[in-house]
PDB file of N, CA, C and O in Angstrom:
ATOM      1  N   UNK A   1     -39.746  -2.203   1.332  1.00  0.00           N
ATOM      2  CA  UNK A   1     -38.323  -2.357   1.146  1.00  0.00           C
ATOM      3  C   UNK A   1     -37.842  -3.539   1.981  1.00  0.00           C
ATOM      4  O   UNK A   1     -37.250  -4.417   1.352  1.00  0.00           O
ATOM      5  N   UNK A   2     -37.995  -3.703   3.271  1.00  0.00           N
ATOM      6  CA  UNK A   2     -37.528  -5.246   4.263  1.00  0.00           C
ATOM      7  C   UNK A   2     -36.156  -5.425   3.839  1.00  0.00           C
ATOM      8  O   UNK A   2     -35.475  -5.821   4.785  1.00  0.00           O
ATOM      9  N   UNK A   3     -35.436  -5.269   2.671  1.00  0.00           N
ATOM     10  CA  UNK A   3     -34.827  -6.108   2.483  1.00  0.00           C
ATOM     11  C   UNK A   3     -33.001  -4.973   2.522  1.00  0.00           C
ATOM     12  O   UNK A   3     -32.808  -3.826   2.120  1.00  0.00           O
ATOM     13  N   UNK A   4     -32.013  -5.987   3.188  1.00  0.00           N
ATOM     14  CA  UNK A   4     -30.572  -5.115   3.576  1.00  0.00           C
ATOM     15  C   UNK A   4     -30.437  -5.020   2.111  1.00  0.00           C
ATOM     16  O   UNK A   4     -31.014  -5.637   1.216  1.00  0.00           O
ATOM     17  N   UNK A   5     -29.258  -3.814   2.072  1.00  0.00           N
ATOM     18  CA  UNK A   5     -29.297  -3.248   0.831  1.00  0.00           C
ATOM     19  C   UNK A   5     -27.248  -2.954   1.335  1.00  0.00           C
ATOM     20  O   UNK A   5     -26.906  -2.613   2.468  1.00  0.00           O
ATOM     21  N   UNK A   6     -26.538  -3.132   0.505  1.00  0.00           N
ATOM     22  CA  UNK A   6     -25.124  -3.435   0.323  1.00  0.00           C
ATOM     23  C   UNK A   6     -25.158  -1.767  -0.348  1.00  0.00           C
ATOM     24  O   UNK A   6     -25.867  -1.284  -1.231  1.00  0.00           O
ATOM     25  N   UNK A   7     -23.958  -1.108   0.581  1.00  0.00           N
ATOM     26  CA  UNK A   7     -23.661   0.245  -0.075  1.00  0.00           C
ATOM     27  C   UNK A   7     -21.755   0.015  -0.153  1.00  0.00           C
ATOM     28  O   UNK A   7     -20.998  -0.184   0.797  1.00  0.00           O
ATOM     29  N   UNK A   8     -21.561   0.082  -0.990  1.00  0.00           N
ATOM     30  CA  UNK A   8     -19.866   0.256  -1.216  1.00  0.00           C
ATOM     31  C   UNK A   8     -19.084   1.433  -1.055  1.00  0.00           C
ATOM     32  O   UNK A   8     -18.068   1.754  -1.672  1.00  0.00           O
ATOM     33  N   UNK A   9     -19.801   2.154   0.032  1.00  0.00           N
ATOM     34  CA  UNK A   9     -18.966   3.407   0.304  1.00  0.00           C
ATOM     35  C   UNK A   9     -18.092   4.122  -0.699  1.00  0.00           C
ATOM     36  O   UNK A   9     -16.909   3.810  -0.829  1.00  0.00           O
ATOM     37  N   UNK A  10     -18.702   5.142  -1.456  1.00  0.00           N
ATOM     38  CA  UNK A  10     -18.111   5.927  -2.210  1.00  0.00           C
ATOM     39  C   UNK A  10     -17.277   6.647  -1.920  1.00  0.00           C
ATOM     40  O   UNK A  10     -17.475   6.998  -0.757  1.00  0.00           O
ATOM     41  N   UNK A  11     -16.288   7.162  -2.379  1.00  0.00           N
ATOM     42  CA  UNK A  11     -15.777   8.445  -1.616  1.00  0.00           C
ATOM     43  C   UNK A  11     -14.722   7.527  -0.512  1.00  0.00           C
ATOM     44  O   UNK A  11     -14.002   8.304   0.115  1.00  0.00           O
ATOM     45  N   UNK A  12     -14.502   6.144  -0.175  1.00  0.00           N
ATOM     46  CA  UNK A  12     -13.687   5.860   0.632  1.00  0.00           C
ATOM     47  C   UNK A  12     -12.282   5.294   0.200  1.00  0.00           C
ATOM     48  O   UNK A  12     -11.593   4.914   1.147  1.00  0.00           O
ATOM     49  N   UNK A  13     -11.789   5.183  -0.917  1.00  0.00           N
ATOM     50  CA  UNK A  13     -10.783   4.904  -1.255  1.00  0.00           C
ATOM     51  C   UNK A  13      -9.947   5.455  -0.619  1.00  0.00           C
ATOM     52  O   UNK A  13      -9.819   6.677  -0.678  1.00  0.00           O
ATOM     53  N   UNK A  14      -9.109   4.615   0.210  1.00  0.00           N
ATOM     54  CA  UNK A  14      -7.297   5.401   0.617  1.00  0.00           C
ATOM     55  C   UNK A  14      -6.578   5.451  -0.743  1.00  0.00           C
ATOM     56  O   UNK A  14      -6.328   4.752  -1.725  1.00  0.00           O
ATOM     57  N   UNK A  15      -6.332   7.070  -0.073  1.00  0.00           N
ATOM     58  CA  UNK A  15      -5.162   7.301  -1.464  1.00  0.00           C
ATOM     59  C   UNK A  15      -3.714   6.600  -1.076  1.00  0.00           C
ATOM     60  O   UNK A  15      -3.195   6.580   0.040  1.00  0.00           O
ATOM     61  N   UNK A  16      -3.318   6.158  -2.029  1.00  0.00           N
ATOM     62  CA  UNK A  16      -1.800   5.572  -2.058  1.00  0.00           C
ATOM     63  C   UNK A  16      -0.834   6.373  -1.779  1.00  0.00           C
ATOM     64  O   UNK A  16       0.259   5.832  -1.947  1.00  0.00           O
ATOM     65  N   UNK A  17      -0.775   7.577  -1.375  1.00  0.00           N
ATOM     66  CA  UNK A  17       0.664   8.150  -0.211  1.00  0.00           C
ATOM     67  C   UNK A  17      -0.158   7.490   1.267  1.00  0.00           C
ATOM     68  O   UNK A  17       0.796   7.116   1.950  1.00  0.00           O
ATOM     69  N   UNK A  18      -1.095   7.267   1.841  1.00  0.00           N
ATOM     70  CA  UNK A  18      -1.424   6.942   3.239  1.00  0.00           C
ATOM     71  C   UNK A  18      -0.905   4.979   3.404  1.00  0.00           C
ATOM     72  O   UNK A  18      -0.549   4.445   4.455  1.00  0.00           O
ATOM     73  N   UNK A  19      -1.038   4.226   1.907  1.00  0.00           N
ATOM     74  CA  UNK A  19      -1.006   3.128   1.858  1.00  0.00           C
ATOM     75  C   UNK A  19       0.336   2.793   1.951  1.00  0.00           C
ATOM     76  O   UNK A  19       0.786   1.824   2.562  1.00  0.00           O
ATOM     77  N   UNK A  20       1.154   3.878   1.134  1.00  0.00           N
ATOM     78  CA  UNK A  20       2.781   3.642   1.057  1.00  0.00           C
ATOM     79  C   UNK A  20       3.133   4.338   2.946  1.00  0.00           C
ATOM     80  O   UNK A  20       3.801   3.793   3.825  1.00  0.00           O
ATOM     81  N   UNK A  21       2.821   4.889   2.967  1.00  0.00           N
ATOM     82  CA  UNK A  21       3.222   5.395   4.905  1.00  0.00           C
ATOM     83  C   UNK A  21       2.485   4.000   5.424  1.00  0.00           C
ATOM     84  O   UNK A  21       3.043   2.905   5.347  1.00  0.00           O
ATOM     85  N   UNK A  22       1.597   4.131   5.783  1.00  0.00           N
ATOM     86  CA  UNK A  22       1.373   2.939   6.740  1.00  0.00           C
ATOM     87  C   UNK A  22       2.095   1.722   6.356  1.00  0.00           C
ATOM     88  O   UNK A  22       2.918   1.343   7.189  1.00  0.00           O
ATOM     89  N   UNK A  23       1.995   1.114   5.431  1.00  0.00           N
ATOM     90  CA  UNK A  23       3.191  -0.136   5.243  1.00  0.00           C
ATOM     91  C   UNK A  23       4.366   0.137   5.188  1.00  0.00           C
ATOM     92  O   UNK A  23       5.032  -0.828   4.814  1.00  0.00           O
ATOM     93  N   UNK A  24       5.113   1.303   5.456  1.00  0.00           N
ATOM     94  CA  UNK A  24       6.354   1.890   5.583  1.00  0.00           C
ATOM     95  C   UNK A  24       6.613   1.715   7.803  1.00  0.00           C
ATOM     96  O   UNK A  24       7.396   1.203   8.603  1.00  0.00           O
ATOM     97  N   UNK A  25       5.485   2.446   7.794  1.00  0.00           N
ATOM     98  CA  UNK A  25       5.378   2.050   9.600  1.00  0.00           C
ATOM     99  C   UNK A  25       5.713   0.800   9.699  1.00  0.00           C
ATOM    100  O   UNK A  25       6.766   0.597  10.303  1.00  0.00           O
ATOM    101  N   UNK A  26       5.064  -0.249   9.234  1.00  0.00           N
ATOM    102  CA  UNK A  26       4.865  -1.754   9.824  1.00  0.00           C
ATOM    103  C   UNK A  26       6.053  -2.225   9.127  1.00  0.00           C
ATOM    104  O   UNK A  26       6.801  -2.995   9.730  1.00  0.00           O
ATOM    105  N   UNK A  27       6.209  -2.023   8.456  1.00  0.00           N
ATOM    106  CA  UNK A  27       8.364  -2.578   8.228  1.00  0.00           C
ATOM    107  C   UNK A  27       8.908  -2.299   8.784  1.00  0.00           C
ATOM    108  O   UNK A  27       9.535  -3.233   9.284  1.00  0.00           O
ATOM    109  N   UNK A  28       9.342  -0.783   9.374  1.00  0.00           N
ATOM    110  CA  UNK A  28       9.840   0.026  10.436  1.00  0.00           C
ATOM    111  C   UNK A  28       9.807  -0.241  11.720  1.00  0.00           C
ATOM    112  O   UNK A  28      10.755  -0.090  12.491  1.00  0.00           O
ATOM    113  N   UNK A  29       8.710  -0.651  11.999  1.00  0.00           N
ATOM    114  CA  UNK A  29       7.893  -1.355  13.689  1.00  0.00           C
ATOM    115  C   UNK A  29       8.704  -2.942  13.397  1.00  0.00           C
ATOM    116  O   UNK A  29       8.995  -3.468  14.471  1.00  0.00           O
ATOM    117  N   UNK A  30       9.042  -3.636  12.382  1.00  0.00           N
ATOM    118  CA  UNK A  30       9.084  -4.492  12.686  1.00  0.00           C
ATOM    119  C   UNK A  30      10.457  -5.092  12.546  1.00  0.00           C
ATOM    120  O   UNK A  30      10.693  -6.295  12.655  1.00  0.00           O
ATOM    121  N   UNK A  31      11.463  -4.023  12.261  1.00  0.00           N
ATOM    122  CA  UNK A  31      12.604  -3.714  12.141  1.00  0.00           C
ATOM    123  C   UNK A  31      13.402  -4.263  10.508  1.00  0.00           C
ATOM    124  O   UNK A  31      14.550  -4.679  10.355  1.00  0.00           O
ATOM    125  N   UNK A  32      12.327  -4.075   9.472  1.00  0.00           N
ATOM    126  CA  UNK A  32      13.228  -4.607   8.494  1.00  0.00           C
ATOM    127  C   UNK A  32      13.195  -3.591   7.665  1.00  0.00           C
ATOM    128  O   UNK A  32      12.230  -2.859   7.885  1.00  0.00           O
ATOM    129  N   UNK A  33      14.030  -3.177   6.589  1.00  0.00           N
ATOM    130  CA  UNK A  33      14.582  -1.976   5.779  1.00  0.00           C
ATOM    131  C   UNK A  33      13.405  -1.650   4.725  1.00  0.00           C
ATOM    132  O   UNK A  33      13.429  -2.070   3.568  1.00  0.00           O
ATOM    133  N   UNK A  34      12.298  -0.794   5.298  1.00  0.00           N
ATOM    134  CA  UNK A  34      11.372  -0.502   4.062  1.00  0.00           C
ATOM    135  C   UNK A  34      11.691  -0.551   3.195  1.00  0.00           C
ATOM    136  O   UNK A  34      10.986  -1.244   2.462  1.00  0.00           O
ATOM    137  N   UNK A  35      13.039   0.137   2.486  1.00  0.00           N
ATOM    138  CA  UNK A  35      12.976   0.073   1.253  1.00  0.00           C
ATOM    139  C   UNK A  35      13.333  -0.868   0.310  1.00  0.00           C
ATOM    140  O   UNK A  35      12.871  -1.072  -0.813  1.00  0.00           O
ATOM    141  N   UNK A  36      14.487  -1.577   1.104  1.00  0.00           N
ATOM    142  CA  UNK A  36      14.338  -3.077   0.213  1.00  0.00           C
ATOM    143  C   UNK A  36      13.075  -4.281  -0.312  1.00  0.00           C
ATOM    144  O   UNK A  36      12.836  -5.045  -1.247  1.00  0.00           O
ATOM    145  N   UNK A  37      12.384  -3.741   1.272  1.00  0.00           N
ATOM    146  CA  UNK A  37      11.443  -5.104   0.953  1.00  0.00           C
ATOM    147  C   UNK A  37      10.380  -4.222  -0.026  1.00  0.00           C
ATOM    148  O   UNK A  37       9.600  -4.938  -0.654  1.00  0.00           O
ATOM    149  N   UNK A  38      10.249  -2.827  -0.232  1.00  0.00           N
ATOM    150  CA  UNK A  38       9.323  -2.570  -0.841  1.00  0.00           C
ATOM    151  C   UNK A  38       9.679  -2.882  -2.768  1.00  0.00           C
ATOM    152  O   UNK A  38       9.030  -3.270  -3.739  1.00  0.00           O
ATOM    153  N   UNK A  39      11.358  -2.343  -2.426  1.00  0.00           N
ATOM    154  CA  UNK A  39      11.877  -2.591  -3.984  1.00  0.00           C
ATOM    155  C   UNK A  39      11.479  -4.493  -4.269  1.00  0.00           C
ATOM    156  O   UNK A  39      11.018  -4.878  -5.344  1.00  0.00           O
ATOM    157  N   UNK A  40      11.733  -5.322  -3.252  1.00  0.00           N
ATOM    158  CA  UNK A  40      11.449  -6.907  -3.046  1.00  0.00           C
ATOM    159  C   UNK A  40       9.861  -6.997  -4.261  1.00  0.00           C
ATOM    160  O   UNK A  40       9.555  -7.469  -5.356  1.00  0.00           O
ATOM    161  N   UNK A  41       9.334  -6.295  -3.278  1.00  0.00           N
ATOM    162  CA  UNK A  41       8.179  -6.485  -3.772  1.00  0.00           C
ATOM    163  C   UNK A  41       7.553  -6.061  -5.059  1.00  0.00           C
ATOM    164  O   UNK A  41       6.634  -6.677  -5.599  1.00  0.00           O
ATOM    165  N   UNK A  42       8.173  -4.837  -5.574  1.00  0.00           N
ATOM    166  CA  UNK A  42       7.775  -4.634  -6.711  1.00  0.00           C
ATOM    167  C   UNK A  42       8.282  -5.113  -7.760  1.00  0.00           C
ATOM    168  O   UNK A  42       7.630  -5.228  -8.797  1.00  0.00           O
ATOM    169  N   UNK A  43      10.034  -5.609  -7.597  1.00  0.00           N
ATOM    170  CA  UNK A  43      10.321  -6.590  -8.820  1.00  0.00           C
ATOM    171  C   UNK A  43       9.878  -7.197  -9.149  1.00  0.00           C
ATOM    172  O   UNK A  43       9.663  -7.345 -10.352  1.00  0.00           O
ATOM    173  N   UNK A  44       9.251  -8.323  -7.707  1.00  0.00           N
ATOM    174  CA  UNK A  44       9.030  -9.621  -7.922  1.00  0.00           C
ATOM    175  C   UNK A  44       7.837  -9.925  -8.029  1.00  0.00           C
ATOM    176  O   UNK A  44       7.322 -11.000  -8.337  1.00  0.00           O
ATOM    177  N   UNK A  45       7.193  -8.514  -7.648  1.00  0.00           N
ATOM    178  CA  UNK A  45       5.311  -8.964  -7.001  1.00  0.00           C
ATOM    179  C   UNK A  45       5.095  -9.788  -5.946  1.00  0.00           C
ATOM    180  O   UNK A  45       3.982 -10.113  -5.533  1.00  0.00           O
ATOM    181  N   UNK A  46       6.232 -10.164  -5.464  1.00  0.00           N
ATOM    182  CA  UNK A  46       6.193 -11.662  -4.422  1.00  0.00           C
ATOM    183  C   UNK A  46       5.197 -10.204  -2.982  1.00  0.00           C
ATOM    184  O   UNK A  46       5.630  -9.067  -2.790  1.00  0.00           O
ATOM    185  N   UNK A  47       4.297 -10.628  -2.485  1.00  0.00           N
ATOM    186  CA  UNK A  47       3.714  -9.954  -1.114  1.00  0.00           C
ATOM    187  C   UNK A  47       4.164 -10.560   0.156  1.00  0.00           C
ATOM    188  O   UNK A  47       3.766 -10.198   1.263  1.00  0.00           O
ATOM    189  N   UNK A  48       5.082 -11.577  -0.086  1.00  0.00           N
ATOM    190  CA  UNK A  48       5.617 -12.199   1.736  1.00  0.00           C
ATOM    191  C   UNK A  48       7.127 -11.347   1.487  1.00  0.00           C
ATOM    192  O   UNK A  48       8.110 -11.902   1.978  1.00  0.00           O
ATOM    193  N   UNK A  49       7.390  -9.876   0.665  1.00  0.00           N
ATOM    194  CA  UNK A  49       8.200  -9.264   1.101  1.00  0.00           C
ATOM    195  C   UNK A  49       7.787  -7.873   1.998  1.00  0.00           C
ATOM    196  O   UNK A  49       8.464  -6.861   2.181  1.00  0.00           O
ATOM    197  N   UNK A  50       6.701  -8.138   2.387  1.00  0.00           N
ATOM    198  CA  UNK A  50       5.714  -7.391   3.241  1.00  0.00           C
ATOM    199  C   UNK A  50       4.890  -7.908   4.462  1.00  0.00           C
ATOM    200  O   UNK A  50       3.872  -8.600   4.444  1.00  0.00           O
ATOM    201  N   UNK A  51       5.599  -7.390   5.558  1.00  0.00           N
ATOM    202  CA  UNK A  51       5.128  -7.842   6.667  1.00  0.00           C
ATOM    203  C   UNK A  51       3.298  -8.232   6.915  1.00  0.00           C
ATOM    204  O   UNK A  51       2.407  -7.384   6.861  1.00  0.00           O
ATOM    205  N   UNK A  52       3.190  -9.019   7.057  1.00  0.00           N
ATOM    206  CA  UNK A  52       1.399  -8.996   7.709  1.00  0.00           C
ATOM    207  C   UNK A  52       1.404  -8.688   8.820  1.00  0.00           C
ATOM    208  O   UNK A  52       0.396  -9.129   9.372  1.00  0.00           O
ATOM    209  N   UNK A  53       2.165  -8.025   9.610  1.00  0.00           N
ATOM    210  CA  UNK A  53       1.899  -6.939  10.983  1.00  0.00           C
ATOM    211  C   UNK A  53       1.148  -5.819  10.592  1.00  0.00           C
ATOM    212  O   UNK A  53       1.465  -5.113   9.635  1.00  0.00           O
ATOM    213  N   UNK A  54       0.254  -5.649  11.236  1.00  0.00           N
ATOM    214  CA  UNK A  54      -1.058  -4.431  11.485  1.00  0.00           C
ATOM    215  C   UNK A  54      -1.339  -4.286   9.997  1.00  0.00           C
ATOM    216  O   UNK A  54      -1.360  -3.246   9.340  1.00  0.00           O
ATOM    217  N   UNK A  55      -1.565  -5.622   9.568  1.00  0.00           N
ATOM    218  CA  UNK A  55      -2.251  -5.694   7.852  1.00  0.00           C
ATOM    219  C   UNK A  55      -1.602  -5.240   7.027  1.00  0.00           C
ATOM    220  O   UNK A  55      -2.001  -5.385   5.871  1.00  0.00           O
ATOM    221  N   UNK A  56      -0.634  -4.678   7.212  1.00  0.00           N
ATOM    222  CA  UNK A  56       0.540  -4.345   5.997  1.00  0.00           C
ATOM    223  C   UNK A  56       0.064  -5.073   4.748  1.00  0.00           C
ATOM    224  O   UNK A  56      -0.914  -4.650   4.131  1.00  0.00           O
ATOM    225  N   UNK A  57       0.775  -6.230   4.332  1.00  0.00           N
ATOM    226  CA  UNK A  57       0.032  -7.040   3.706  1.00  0.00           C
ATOM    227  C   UNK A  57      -0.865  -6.768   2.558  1.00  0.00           C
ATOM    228  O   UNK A  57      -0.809  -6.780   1.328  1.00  0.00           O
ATOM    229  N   UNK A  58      -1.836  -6.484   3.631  1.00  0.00           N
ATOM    230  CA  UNK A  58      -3.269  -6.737   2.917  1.00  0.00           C
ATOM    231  C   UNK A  58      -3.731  -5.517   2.326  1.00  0.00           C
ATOM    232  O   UNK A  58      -4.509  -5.473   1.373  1.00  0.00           O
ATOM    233  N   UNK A  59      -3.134  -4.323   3.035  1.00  0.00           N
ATOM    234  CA  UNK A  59      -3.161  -3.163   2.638  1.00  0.00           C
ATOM    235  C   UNK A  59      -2.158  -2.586   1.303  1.00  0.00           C
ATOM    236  O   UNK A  59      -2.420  -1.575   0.650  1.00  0.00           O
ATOM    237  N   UNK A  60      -1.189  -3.314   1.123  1.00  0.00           N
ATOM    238  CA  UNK A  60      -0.556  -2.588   0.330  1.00  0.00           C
ATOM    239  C   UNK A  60      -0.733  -3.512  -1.293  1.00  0.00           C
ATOM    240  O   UNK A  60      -0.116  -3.317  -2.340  1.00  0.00           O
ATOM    241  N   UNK A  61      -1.978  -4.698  -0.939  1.00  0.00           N
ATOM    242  CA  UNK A  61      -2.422  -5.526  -1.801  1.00  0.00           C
ATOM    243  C   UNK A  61      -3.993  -4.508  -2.517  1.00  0.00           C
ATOM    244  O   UNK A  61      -4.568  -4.866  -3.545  1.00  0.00           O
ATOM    245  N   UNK A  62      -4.299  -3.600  -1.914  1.00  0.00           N
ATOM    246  CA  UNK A  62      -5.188  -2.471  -2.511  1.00  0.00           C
ATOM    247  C   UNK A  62      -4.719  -2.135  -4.076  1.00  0.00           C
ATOM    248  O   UNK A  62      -5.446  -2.242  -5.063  1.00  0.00           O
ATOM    249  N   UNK A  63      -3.166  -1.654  -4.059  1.00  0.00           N
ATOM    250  CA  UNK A  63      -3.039  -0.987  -4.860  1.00  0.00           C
ATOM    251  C   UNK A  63      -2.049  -1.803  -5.929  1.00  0.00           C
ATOM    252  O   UNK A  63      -1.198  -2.600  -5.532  1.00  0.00           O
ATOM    253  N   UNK A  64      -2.254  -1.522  -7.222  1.00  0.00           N
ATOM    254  CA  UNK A  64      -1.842  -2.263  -7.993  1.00  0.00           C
ATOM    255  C   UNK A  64       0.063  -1.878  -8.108  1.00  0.00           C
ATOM    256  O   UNK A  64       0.467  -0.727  -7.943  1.00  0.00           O
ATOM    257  N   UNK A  65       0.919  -2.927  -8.376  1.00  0.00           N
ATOM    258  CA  UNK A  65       2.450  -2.150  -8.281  1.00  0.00           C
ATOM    259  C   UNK A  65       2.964  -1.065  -9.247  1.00  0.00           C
ATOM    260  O   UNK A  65       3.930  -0.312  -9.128  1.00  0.00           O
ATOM    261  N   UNK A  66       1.833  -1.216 -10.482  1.00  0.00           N
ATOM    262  CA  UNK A  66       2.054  -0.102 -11.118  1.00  0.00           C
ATOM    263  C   UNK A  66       1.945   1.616 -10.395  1.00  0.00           C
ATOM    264  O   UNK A  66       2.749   2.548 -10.431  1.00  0.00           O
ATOM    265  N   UNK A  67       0.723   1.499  -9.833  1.00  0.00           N
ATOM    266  CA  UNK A  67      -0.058   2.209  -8.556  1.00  0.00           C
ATOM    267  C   UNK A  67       1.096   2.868  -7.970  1.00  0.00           C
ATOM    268  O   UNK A  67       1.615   3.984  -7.984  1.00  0.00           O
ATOM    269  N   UNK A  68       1.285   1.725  -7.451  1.00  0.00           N
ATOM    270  CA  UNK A  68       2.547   2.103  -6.107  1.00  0.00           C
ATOM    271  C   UNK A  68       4.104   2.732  -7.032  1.00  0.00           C
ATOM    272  O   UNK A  68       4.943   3.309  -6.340  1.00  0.00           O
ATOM    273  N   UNK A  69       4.234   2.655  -7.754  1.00  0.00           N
ATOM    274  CA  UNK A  69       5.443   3.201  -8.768  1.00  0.00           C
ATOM    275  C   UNK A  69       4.937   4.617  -9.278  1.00  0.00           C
ATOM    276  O   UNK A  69       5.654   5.589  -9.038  1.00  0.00           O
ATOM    277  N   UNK A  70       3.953   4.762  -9.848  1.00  0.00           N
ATOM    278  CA  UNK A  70       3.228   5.975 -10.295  1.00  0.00           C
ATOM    279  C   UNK A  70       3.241   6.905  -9.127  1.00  0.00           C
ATOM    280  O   UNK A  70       3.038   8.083  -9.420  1.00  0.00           O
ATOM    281  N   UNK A  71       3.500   6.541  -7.452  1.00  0.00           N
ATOM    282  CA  UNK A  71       2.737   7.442  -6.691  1.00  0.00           C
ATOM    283  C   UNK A  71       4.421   7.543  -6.197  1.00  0.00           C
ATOM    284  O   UNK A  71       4.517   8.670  -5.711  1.00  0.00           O
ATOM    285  N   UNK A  72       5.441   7.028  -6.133  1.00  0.00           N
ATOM    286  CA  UNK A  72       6.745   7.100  -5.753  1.00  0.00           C
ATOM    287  C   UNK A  72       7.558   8.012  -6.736  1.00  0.00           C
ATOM    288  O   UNK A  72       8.631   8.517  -6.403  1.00  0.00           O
ATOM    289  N   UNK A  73       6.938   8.208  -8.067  1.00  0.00           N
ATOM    290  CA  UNK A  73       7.651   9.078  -9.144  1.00  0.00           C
ATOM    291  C   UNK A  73       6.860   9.967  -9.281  1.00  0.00           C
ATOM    292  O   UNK A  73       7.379  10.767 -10.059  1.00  0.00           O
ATOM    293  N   UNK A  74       5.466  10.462  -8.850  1.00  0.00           N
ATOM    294  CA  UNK A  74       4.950  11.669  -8.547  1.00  0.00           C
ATOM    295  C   UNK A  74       5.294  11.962  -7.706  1.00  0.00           C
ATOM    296  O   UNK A  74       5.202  13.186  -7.617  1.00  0.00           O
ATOM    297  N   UNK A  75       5.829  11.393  -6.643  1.00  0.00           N
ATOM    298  CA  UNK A  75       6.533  12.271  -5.091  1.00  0.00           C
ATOM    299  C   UNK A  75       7.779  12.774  -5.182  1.00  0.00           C
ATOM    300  O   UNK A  75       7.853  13.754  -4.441  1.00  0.00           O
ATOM    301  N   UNK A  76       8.979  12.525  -5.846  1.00  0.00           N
ATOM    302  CA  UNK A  76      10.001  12.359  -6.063  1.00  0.00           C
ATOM    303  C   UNK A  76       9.764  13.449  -6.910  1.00  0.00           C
ATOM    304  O   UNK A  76       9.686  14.543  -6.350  1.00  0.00           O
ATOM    305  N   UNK A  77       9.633  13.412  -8.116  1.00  0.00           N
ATOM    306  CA  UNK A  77       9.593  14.256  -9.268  1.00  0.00           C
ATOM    307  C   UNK A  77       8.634  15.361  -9.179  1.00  0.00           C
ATOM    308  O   UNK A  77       8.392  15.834 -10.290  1.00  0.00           O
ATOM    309  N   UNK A  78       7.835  16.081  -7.937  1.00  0.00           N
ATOM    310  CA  UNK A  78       7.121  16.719  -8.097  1.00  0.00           C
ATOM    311  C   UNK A  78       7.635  18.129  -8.269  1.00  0.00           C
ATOM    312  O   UNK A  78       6.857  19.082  -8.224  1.00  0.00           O
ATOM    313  N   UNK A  79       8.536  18.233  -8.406  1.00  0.00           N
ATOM    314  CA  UNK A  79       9.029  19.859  -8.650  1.00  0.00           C
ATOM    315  C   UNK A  79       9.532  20.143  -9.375  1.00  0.00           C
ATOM    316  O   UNK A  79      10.034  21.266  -9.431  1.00  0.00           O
ATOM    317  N   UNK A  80       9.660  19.074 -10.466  1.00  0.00           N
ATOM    318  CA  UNK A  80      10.725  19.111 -11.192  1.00  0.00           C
ATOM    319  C   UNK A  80       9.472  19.408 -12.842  1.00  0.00           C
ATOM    320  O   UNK A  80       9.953  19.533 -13.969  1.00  0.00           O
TER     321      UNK A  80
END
């Protein structure tokens, strides 16, 4: 065998309520109104309406904006 072998960790996907909280923190930490810049971002798709403090950013670039809409109207609407 000798040779490194690349494993893509199965089973490690963050689910998108941990992706929407943590980039909810780092707007919050950084004093600007989560919810605008998140609405910012999903109109526009623009991602510099998302802080790159503690990877915000890059993290909330995981999930597609459809993603992130699907997981805001399953939270909202779950009892209904």
């Amino acid at each position: 065998m000798g040779e490194t072998m690349k494993f893509d960790g199965i089973g490690n996907k963050v689910e998108p309520h941990e992706i929407i909280v943590e980039v909810y923190k780092a707007l919050k930490e950084k004093g600007y109104n989560p919810i605008s810049q998140f609405v910012g971002y999903v109109m526009s798709g623009d991602p510099t309406y998302i802080t790159s403090y503690n990877n915000a950013r890059s993290i909330i670039m995981k999930l597609e904006r459809d993603e992130l809409l699907e997981e805001l109207f399953k939270v909202y609407l779950k009892d209904e």
